[in-house]
One Martini backbone bead per residue (centre of mass of N, CA, C, O) as a GRO file, in nm:
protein
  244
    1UNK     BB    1   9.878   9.088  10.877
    2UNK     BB    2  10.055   8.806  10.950
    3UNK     BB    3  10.366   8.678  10.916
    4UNK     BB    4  10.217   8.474  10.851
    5UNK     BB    5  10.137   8.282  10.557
    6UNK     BB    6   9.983   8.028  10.439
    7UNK     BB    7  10.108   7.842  10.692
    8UNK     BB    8  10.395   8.023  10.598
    9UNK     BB    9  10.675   8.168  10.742
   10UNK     BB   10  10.743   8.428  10.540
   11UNK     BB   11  10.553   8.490  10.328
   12UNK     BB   12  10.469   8.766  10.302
   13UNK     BB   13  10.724   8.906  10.237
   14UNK     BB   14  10.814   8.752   9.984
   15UNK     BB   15  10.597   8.864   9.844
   16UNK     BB   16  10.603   9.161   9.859
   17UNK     BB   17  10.922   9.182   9.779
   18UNK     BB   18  10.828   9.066   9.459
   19UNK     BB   19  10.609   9.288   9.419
   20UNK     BB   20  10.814   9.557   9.421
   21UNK     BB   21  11.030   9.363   9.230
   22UNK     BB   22  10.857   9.268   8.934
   23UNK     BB   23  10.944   9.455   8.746
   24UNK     BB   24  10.970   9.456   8.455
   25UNK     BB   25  11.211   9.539   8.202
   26UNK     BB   26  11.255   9.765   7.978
   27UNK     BB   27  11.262   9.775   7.683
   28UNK     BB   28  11.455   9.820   7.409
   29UNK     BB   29  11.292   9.945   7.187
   30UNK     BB   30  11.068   9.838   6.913
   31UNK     BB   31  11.127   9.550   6.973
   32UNK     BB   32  11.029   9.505   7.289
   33UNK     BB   33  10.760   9.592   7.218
   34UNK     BB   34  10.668   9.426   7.014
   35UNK     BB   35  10.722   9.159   7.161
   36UNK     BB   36  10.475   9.244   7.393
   37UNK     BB   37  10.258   9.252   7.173
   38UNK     BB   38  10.269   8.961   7.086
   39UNK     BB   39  10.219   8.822   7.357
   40UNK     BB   40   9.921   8.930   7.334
   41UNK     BB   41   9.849   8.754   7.146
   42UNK     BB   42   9.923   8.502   7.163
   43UNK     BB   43   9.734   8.480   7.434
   44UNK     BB   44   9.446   8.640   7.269
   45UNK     BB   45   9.460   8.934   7.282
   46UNK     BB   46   9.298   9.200   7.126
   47UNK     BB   47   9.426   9.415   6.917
   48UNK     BB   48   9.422   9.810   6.921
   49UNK     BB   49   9.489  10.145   6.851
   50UNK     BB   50   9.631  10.385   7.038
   51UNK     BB   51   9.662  10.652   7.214
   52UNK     BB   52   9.921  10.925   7.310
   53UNK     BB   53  10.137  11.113   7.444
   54UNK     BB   54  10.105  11.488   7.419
   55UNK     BB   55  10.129  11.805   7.374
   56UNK     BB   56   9.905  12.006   7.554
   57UNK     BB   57   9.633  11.803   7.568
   58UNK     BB   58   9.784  11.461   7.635
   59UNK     BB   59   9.690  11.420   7.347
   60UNK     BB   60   9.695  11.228   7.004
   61UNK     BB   61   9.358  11.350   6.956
   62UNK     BB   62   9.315  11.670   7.058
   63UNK     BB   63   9.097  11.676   7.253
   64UNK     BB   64   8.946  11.887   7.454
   65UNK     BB   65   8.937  11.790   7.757
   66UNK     BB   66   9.016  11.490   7.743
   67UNK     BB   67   8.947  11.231   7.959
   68UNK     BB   68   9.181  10.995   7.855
   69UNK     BB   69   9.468  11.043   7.817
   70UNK     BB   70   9.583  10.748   7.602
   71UNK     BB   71   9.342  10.537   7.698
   72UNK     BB   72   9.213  10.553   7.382
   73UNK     BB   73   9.121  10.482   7.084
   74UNK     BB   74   9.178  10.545   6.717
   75UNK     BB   75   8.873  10.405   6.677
   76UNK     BB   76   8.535  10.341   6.638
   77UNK     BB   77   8.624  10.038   6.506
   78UNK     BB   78   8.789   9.869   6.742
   79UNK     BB   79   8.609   9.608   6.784
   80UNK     BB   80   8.663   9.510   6.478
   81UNK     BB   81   9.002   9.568   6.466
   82UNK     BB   82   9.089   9.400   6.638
   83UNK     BB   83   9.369   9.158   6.693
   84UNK     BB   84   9.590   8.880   6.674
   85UNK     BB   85   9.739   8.947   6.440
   86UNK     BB   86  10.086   8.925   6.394
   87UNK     BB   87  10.097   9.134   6.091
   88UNK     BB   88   9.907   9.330   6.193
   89UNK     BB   89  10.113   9.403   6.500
   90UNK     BB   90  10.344   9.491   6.354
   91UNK     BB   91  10.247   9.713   6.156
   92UNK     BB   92  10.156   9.899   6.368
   93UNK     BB   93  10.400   9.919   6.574
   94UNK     BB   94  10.587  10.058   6.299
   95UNK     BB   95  10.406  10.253   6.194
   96UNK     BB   96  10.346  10.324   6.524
   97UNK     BB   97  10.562  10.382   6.744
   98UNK     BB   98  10.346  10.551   6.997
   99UNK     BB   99  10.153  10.442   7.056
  100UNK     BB  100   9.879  10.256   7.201
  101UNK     BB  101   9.708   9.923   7.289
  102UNK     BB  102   9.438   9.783   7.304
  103UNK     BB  103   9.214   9.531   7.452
  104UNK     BB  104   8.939   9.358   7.400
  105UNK     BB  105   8.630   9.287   7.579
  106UNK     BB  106   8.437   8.976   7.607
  107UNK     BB  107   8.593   8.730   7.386
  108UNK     BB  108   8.801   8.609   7.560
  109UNK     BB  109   8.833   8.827   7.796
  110UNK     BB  110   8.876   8.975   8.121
  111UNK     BB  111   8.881   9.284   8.338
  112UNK     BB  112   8.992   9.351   8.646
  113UNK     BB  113   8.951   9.674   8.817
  114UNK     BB  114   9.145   9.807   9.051
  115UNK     BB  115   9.314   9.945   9.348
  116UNK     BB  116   9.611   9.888   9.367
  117UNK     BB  117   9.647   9.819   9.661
  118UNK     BB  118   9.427   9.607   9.653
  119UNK     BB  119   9.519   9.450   9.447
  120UNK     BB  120   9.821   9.351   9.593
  121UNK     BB  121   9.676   9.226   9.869
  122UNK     BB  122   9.564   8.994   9.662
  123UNK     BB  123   9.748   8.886   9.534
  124UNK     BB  124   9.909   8.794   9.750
  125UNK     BB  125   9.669   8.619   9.856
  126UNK     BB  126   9.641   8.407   9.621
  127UNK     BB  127   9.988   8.318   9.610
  128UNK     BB  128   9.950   8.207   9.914
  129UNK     BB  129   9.692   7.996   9.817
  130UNK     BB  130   9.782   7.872   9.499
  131UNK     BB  131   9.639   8.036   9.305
  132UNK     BB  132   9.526   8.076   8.990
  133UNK     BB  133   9.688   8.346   8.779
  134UNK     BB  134   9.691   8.562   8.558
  135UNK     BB  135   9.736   8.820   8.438
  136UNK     BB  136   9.891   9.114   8.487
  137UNK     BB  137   9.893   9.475   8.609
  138UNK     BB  138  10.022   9.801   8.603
  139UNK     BB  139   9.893  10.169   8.701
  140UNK     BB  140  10.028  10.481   8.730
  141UNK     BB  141   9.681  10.555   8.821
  142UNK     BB  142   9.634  10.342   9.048
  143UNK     BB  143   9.580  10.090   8.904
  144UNK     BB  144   9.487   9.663   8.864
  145UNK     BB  145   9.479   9.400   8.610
  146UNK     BB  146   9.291   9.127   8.572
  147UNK     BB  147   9.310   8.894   8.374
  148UNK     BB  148   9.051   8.669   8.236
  149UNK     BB  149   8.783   8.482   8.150
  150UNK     BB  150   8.539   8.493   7.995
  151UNK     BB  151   8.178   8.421   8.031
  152UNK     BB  152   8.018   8.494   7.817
  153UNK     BB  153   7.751   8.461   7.602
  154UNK     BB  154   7.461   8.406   7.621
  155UNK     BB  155   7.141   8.334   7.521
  156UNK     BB  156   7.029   8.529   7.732
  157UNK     BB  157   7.028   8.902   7.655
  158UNK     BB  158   6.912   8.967   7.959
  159UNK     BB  159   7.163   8.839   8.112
  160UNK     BB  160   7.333   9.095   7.975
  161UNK     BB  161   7.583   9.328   7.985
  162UNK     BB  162   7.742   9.624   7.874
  163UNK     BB  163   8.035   9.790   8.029
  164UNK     BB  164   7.887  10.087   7.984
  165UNK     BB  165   7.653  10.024   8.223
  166UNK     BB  166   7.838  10.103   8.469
  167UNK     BB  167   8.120  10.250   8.338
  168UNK     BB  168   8.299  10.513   8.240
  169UNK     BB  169   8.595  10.596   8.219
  170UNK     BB  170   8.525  10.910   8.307
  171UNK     BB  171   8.388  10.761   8.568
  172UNK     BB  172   8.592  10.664   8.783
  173UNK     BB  173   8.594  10.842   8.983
  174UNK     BB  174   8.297  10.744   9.081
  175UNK     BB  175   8.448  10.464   9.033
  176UNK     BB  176   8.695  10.292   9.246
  177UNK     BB  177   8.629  10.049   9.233
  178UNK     BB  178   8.536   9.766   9.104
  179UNK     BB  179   8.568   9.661   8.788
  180UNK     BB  180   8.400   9.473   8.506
  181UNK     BB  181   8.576   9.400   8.199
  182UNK     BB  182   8.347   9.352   7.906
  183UNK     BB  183   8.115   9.393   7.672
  184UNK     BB  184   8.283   9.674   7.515
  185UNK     BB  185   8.580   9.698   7.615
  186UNK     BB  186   8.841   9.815   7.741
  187UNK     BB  187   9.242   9.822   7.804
  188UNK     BB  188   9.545   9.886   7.850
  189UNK     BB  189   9.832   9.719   7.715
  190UNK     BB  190  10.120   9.629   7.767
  191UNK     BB  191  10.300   9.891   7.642
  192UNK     BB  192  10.244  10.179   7.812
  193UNK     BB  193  10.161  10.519   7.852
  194UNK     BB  194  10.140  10.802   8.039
  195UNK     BB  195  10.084  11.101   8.139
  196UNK     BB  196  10.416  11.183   8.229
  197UNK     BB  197  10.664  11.118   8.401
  198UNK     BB  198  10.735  10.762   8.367
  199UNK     BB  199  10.413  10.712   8.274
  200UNK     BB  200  10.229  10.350   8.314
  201UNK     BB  201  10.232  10.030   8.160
  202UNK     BB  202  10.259   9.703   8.318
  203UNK     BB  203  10.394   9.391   8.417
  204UNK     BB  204  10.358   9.165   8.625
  205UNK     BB  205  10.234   8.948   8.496
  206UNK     BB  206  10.249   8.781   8.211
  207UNK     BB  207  10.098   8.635   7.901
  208UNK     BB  208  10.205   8.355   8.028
  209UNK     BB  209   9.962   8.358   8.177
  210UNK     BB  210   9.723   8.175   8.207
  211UNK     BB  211   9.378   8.214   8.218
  212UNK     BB  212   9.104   8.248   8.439
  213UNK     BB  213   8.880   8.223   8.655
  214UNK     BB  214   8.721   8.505   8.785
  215UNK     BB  215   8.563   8.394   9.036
  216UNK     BB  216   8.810   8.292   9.179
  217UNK     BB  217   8.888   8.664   9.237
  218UNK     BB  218   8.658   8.777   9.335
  219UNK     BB  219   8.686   8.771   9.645
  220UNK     BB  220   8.945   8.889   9.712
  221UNK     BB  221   8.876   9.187   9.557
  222UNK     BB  222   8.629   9.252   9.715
  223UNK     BB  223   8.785   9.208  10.016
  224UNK     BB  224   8.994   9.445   9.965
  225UNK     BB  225   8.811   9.693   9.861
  226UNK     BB  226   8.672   9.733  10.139
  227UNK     BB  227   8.926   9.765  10.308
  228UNK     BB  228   8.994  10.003  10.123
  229UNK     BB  229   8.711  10.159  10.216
  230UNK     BB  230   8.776  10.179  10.528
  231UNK     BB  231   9.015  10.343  10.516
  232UNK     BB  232   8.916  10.579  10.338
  233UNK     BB  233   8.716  10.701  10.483
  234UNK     BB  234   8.800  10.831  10.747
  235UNK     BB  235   8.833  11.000  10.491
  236UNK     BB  236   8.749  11.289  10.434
  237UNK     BB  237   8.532  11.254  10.112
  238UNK     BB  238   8.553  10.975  10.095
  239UNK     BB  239   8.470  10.739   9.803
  240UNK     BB  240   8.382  10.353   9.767
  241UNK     BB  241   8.214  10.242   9.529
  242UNK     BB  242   8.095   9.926   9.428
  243UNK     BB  243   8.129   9.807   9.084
  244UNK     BB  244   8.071   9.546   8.866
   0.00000   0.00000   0.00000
């Protein structure tokens, strides 16, 4: 990209800038916990208890070999157990201080989910050129998460698929370019841990950024995506296809 950014000079850097320097400082205690979970209830996020990080086998599911250590819901009835109610997110929250949250979805929110550079990329510019952005994320494994509003469910269910026929988390490296996690599936909503010393999730825009439509967002994700798919090519083994 040139120094200048739609169309006004020095938009990029500052942008870049905001970007680098955008992490929110971790709340201390579980109270900032606590706080940054309901602010994504309140959002409308559902969230439902998942596993944390532990030693041994790097998940407190202890299942040898977890694909996904930390990053999986902590019951099979995950779907149903989600919930955005205040009073259910607060007992979990203190009942299970070590947790980490998914948030369903395909029901309120879609979220779309790219490799953490070419995120970066787009949301630069999406944001210089005043595309409205819904919350984001990023996570230390190197994704990052734009949350946009649900397509919702058609009446002909021949014409929608459930997010599980994609791909699943564990085949991740096999899919590493644009995910578009819809009904069916989940992602960690922040603040979140992961396997490694100070390795998480967290809030690059805060739930307090309305949601928005999924499409707005799609051409600038595709085209960051690919570009970072052609960066990687240059180097052998790398393969970068991208997935719905």
């Amino acid at each position: 990209m040139s120094a200048t950014f739609g169309g006004r000079p020095g938009r990029q850097g500052k942008i870049s800038r905001w970007l680098l320097g955008r992490r929110p400082k971790e709340d201390a205690g579980d109270g900032g916990r606590e706080a940054l979970l309901l602010a994504a209830a309140d959002a409308g996020l559902s969230l439902a208890p998942a596993a944390y990080p532990a030693p041994g086998y790097g998940c407190s599911c202890d299942r040898v070999g977890c694909p996904t250590p930390a990053r999986h819901p902590v019951s099979f009835a995950w779907q149903t157990q989600s919930t955005t109610d205040r009073g259910q997110v607060e007992r979990w929250a203190r009942h299970q201080p070590q947790a980490n949250f998914v948030t369903a979805t395909g029901m309120v929110h879609d979220v779309l989910d790219v490799p953490l550079e070419a995120g970066r990329e787009a949301l630069e510019q999406l944001l210089g050129e005043g595309v409205e952005v819904g919350p984001v994320a990023e996570s230390d494994d190197g994704r990052m998460l734009f949350f946009a509003l649900t397509r919702g469910t058609p009446e002909d269910e021949d014409e929608w698929w459930p997010c599980e026929l994609d791909c699943h988390p564990e085949t991740m490296d096999e899919h590493p370019g644009l995910r578009w996690h819809c009904r069916g599936s989940y992602v960690l909503v922040p603040p979140a841990r992961l396997p490694g010393d100070g390795q998480g999730v967290r809030w690059v825009r805060g739930p307090e950024h309305p949601l928005t439509d999924p499409l707005s967002l799609l051409e600038a994700l595709t085209d960051a995506c690919a570009r970072h798919a052609g960066t990687e090519s240059d180097h052998p083994g790398a393969s970068w296809p991208l997935s719905h």
